[in-house]
C-alpha positions in Angstrom: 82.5 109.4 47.6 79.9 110.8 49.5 80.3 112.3 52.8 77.7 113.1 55.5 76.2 110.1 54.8 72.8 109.7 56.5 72.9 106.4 58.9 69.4 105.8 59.0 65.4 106.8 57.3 64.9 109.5 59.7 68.3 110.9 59.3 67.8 110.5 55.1 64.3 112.4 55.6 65.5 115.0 58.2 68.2 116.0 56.2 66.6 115.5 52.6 67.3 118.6 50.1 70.7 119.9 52.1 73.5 119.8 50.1 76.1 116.5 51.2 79.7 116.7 50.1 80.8 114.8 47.4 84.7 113.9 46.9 85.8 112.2 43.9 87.9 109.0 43.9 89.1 106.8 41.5 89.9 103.1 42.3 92.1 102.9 39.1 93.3 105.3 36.8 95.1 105.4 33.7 96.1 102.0 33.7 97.7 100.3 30.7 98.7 97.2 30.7 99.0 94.1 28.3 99.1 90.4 29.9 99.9 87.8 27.5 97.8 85.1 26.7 99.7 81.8 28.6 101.3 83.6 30.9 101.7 84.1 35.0 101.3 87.8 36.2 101.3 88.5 39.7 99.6 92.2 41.1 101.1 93.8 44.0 100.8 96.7 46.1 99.3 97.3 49.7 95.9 97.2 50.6 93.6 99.2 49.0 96.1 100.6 45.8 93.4 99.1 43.6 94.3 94.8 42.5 90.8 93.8 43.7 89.2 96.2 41.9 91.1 95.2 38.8 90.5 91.9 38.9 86.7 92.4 39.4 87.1 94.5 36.1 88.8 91.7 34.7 86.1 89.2 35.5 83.2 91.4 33.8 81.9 92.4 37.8 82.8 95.7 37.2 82.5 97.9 33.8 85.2 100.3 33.7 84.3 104.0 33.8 86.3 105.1 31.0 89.0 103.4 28.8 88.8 99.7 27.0 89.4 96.7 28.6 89.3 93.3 26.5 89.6 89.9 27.6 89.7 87.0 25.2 89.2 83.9 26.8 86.7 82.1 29.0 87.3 83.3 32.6 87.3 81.7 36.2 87.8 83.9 39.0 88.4 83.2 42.6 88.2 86.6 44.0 87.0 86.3 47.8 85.6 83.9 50.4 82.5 82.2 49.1 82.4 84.0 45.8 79.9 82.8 43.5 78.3 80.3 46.4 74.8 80.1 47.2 74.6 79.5 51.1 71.8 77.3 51.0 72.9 75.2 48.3 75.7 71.9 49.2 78.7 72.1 48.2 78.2 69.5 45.5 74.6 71.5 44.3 77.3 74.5 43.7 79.8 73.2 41.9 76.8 72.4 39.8 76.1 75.9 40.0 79.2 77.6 38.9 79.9 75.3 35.8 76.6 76.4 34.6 77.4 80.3 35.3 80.6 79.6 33.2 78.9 78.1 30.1 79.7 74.6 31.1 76.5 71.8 30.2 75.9 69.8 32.9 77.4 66.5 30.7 80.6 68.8 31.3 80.5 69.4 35.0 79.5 65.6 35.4 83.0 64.9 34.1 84.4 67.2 36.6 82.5 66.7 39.9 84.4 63.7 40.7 87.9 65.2 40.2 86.8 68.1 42.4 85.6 67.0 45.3 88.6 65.0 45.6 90.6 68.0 45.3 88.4 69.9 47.8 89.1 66.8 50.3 86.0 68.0 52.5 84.5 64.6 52.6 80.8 64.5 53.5 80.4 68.0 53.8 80.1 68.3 50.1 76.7 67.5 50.4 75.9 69.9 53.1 74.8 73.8 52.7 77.6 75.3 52.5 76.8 77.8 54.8 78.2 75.7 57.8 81.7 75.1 55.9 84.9 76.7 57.8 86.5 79.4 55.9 88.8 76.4 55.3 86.5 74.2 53.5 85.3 77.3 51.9 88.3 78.0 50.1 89.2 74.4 49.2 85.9 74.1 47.8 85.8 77.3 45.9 89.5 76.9 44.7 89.0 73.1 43.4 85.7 74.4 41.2 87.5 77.6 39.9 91.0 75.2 38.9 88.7 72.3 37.3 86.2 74.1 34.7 88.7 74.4 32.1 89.8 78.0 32.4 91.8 79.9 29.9 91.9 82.8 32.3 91.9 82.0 36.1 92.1 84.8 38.5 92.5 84.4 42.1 92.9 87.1 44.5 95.0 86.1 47.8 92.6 83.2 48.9 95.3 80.4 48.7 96.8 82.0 52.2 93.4 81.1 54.4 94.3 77.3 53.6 96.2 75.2 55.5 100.1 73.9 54.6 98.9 70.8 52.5 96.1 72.5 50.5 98.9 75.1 49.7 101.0 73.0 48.4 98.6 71.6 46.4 97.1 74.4 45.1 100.5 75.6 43.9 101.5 72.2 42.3 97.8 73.1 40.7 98.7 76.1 39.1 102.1 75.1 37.9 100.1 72.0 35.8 97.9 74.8 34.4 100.5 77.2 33.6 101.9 73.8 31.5 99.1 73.6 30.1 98.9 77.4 28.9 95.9 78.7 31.0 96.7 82.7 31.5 96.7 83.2 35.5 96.5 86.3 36.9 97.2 86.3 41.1 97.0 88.7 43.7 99.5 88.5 46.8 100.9 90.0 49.6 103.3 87.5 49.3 106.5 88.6 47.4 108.7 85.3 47.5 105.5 83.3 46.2 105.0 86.5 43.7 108.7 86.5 42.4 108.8 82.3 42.5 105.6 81.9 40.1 104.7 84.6 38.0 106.9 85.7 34.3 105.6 89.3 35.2 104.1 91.5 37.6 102.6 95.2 38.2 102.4 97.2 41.3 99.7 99.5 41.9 99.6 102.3 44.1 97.1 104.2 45.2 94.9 102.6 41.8 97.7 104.0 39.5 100.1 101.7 37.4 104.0 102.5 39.2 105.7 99.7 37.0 104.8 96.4 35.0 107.3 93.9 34.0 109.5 91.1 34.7 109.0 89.5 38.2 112.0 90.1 40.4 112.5 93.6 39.1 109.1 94.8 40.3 108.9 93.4 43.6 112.5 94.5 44.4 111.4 98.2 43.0 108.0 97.7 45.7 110.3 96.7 48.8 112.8 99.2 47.9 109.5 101.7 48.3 107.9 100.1 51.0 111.7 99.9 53.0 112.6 103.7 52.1 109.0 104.4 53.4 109.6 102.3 56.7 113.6 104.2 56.9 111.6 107.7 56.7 109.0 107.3 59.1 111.7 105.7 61.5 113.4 108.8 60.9 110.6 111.3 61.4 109.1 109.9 65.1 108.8 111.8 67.7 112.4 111.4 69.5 115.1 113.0 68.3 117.2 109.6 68.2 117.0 106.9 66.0 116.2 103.8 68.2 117.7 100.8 66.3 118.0 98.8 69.3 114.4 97.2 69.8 114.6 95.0 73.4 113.6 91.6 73.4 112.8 91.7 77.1 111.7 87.4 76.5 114.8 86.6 75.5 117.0 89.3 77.1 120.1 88.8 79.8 122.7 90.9 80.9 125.0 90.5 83.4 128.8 92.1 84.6 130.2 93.9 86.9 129.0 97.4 84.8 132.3 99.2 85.4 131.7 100.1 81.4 128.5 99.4 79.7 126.8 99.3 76.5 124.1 101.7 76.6 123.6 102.5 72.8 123.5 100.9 69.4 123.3 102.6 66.0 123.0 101.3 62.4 124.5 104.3 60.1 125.6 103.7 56.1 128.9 104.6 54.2 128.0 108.0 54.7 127.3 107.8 58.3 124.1 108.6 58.4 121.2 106.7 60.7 120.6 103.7 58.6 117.8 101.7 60.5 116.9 99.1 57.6 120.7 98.2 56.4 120.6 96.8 52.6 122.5 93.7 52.1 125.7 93.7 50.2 125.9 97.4 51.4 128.3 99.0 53.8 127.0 98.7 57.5 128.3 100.1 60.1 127.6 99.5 63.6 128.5 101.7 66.5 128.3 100.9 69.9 127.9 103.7 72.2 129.4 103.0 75.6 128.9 104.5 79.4 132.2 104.3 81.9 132.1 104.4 85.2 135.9 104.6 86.0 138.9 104.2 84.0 139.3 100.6 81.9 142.4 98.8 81.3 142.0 97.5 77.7 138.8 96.9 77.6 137.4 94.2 74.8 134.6 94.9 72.3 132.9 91.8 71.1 129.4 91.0 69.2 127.7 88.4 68.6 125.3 87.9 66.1 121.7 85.3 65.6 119.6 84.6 62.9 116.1 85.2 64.2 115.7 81.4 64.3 118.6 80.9 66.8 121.2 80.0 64.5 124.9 81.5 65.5 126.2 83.3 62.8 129.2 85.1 64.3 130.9 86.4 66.8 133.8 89.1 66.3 135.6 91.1 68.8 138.4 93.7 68.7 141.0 91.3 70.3 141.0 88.7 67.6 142.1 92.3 65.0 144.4 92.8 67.9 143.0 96.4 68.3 144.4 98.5 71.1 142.1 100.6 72.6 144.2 101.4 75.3 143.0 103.3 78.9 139.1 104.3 78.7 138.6 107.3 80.7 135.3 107.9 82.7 132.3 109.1 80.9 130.9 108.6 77.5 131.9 107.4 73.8 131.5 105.0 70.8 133.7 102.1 69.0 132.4 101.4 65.3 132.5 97.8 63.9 132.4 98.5 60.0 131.3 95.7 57.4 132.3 97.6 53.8 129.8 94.6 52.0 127.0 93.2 54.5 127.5 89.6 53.7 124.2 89.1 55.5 120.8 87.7 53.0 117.9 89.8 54.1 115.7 88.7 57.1 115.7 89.4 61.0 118.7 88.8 63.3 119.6 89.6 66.7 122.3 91.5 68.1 124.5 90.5 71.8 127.2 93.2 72.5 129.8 92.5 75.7 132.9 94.2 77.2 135.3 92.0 78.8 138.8 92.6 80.2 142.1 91.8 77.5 142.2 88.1 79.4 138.5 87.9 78.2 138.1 86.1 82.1 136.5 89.4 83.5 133.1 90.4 82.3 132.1 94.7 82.3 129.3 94.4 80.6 127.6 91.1 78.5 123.9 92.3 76.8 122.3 89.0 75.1 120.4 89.4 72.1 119.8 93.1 73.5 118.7 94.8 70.0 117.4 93.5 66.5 118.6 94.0 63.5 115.9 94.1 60.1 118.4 93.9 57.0 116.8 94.5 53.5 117.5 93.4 49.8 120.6 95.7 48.4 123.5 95.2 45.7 123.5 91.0 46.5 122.3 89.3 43.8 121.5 86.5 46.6 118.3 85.8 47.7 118.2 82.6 50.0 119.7 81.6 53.0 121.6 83.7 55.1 124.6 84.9 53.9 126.3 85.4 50.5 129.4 83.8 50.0 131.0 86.3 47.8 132.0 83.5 45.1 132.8 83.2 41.8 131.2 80.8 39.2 133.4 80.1 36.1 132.4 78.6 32.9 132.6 75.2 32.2 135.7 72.9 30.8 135.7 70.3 29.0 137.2 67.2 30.0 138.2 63.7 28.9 138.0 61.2 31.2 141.1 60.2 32.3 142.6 63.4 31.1 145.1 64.8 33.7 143.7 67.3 36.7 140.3 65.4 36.9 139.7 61.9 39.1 139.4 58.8 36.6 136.0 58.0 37.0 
């Protein structure tokens, strides 16, 4: 990479025989990896750790600096907006266009023209330059022509996502015929639950170097562990001393009471009590609420309440309904700790109310709606969707006659 760049003629002829500094980077580096021929493999890792650049390797854009790289198979590759387009040329003129850059005879690609513009559903526009499509179109267009020249190998780099709801879901129902039908498919997403739900393997780059390769679920879990302990440090490390778990939601937030004792403070900390601002589901969580008292309180009530981040009421436990005493509260500061030993909760966003109430529950010290967010992250559940894990048990299966004894006679 070259530093010092010049930025214009004069600059390059002004500054022509002084040394410029020169840093060396390498998109990839010793990379090794084996995709099967038939198979789904996903690439992950944030922007710029090198999946682009592999892919353009993979299509024959790029020549590798060093190493081998073999790909058996004829390729289609959607790798970016427009990719392989001529702007001047209709949408019809390059579908033309890119069969015949793929080795297709035009007896071929008059086969296919049909089938693809009906994919594309851009009506009329096919026959205008393409150059006035919307990114939309665009993508339809360029997705129906890579998915409908016969590929063995089809790589598509994150595209699908500038498309609306519908094409998605086509598209997908696309690529699950041509996974049937044994086409290799290689896909690049930001998009772990798509990731994990399609592909038999995946890798995850990092900074262009290889940090695992395998089966699906294993690897994205392995790069949200990374990218969560990453989050969890950098909370850790800002500026303030304190460990601010308690995000406000000033749009949706209320609080009312008469403030004699109020919240004033809530923490997330692990088994070991330590700050634990991305709790892992399955895991122990602890929640402490710090509280601030003005005078002495009579048996004062600690409650929660806790929302999914779509609104839906998930629970609401207090420390009468464990018939806790907590006896007088003197003036001043302190903390009660509400302590799940296995977070039940899948992972996703939720929001946190805290209140203190008298022991009738009739007065109200201190009620803080939906006050502080709460991110919770995959941990030692095996569950993945909806909201909570039931903790259950499957058992094998019985036979059973019917009419047998223990079962209905049906």
């Amino acid at each position: 990479v070259h530093r010092d760049r010049p930025h214009s003629l004069k600059e390059a002829v002004v500054r022509k025989g002084r040394n410029r500094s020169i840093r060396e980077f390498w998109a990839l580096q010793d990379i090794s990896l084996e995709i099967k021929r038939g198979s789904f493999f996903g690439l992950i890792g944030h922007n710029g750790s090198g999946k682009t650049t592999l892919l353009k390797l993979m299509a024959g854009i790029h020549e590798p600096t060093s190493g081998h790289l073999a790909v058996d198979g004829r390729v289609s590759a959607l790798l970016e907006l427009g990719s392989g387009f001529h702007p001047e040329l209709s949408g019809r003129e390059n579908i033309y266009l890119n069969g015949a850059i793929l080795g297709l005879t035009r007896k071929e690609m008059n086969l296919a023209v049909d089938e693809i513009i009906e994919f594309s559903d851009i009506g009329d526009f096919v026959d205008a330059p393409v150059k006035i499509l919307s990114s939309g179109m665009y993508v339809r267009l360029g997705f129906a022509v890579a998915v409908h020249v016969a590929p063995e190998i089809l790589l598509i780099d994150e595209v699908i996502a500038v498309g609306d709801e519908a094409f998605q879901r086509k598209c997908l129902e696309h690529l699950y015929e041509l996974r049937r039908a044994g086409t290799t498919i290689v896909l690049v997403s930001h998009s772990l639950p798509l990731v994990e739900g399609l592909c038999d393997e995946v890798g995850w780059l990092d900074h262009g170097n290889l940090m695992a390769a395998g089966e699906a679920t294993e690897v994205c879990w392995s790069y949200l562990d990374a990218v969560n302990a990453a989050e969890a440090e950098h909370l850790r490390d800002a500026a303030d001393d304190q460990i601010h778990t308690d995000t406000s939601l000033t749009e949706i937030e209320v609080r009312r009471g008469s403030g004699d004792i109020r919240i004033f403070h809530v923490d997330y900390l692990d088994e070991q009590w330590l700050a634990n601002p991305l709790p892992r589901s399955g895991n122990t969580l602890i929640i402490r609420l710090w509280y601030e008292a003005e005078n002495a309180v009579a048996d004062p009530v600690f409650a929660m309440k806790l929302h999914h981040a779509t609104g839906v009421h998930l629970a609401s436990p207090n420390s009468a309904l464990q018939h806790l005493t907590t006896n007088t509260v003197g003036p001043g500061r302190g903390y009660v700790d509400f302590i799940m030993e296995e977070l039940a909760l899948l992972p996703g966003d939720y929001l946190l109310s805290t209140s203190i109430t008298d022991q009738d529950r009739m007065h109200v010290h201190d009620a803080w709606e939906r006050s502080h967010s709460l991110r919770i992250v995959p941990g030692s559940s095996p569950e993945r969707e909806g909201i909570t894990d039931l903790r259950g048990k499957w058992q094998p299966p019985v036979p059973h006659e019917k009419g047998a004894p223990g079962h209905p006679n049906r």
